[in-house]
C-alpha positions in Angstrom: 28.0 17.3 -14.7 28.5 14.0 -12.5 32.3 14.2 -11.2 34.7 11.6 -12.7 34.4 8.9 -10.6 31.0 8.7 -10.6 31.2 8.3 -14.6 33.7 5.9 -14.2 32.0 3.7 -11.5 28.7 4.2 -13.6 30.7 2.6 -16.3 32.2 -0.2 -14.5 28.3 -1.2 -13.6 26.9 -1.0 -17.0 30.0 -3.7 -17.8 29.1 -5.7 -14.7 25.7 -5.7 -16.0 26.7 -6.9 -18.9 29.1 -9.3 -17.9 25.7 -10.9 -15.9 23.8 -10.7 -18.7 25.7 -12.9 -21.0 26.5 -15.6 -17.8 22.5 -15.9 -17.7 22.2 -16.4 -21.3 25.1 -19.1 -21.0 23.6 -20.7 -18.2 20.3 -21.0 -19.7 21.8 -22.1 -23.2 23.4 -24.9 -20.9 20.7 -26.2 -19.0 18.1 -26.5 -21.3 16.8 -30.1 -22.1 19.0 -30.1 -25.2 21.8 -28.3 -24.3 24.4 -30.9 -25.0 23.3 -31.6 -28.0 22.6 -28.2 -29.3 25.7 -26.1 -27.9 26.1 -24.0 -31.0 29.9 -22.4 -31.6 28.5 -19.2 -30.8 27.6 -20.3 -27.4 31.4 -21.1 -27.5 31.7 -17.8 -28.7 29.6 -16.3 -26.0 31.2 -18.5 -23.2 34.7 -16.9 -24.4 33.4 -13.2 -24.6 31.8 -13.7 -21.2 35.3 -14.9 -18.7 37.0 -12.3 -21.1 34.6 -9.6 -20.4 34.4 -10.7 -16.5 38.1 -10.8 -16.5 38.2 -6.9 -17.7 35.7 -6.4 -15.1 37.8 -7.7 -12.2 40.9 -5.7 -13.4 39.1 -2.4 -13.5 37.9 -2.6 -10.5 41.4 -3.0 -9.3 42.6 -0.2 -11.2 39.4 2.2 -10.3 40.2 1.4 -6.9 43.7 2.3 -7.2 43.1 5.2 -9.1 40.7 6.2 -6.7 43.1 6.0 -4.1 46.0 6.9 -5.5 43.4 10.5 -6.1 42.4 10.5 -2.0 46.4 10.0 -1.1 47.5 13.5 -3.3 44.1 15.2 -2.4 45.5 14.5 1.5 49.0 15.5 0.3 47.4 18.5 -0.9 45.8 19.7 2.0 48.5 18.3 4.6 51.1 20.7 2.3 48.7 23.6 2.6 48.0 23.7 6.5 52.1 23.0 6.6 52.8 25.9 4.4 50.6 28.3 6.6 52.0 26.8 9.8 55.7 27.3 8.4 54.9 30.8 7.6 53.2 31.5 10.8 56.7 30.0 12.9 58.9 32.1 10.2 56.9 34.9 11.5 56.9 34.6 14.9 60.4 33.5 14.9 61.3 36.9 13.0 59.4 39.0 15.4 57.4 40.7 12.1 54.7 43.4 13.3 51.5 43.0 12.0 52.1 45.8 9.4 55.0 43.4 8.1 53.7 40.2 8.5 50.9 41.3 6.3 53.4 43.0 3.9 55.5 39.7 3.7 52.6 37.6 2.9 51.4 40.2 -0.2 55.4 39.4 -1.1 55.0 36.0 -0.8 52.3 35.4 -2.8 54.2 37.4 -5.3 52.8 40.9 -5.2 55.0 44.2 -6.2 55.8 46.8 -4.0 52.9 48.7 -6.0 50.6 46.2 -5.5 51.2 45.6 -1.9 50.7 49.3 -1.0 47.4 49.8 -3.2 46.2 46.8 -2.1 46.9 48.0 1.9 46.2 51.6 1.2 50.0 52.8 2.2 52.6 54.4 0.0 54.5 52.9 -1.8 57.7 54.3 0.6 56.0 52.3 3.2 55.1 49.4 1.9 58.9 49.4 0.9 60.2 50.3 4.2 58.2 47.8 5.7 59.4 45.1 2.9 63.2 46.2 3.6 62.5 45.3 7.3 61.0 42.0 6.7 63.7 41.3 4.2 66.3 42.4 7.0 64.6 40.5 9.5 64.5 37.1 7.7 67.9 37.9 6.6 67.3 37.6 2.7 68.2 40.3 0.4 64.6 40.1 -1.6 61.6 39.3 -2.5 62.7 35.8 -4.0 65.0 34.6 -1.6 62.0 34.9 1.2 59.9 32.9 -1.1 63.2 30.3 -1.6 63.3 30.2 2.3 59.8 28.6 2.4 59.9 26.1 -0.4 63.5 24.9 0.8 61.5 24.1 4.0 58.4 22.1 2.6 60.8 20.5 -0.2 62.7 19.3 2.5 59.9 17.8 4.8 57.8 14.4 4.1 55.0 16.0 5.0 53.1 12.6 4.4 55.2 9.2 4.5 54.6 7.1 1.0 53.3 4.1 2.4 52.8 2.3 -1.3 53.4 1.9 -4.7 52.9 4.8 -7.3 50.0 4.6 -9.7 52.0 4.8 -13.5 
């Protein structure tokens, strides 16, 4: 399936298309040996429909473009937060001097596995996993599994990662 703004640029032609169509149709109504005389009201009518329809042609292109923009800017957002989010961890990390064992551990936590889940998922015991989630915890001087997490999104909430530079789309 075509993504969106294809279907809604595909749309915006099939109006501009029809928006020329009627402007000939005008045009030729006008210019033709009689036109003066034979300007019917639906040529009035036609006329009308036509700068209406142009008009609604102009504005969505505005707004496509906007919306189109406004789409690019939070995709950028998107990926700008990401790469922050890793390099935050990473400094945290380093910062907190966590082994390899731990680092991996704290991640598992992060991402909100249980102490179960982290040892199956690295093939330890449980009691290690733990141990090595205590020393993280200790470490990073937090008392748990949430307050690590709360550490990080303090951090990115805090940061303009990306400075607004206009208007919001409503």
């Amino acid at each position: 399936m075509p993504s969106r703004p294809v279907i809604l640029w595909s749309l915006f032609a099939v109006q501009a298309v029809c928006c020329a169509y009627f402007l000939y149709d005008i045009t030729l109504d006008f210019f033709q040996p009689n036109a003066v005389n034979s300007l019917a009201d639906s040529d009035l009518v036609e006329g009308i429909v036509t700068v209406v329809l142009f008009l609604g042609l102009a504005f969505t292109a505005t707004e496509l473009r906007r919306a189109l923009s406004h789409q690019a800017r939070l995709t950028e957002q998107l990926q700008v937060a990401s790469g922050a989010f890793q390099a935050l961890i990473e400094a945290k990390f380093t910062d907190w001097s966590l082994t390899g064992a731990e680092r991996d551990v704290a991640l598992l936590a992060i991402k909100g596995y249980s102490i179960a889940e982290i040892a199956d998922l690295r093939q330890t015991a449980q009691g290690t996993a733990k141990a090595q989630a205590a020393s993280v915890y200790r470490k990073a001087d937090v008392s748990g599994r949430l307050q690590l997490i709360s550490l990080f999104l303090d951090d990115l909430m805090n940061d303009t990662l990306i400075p607004s530079t206009q208007e919001p789309v409503h």
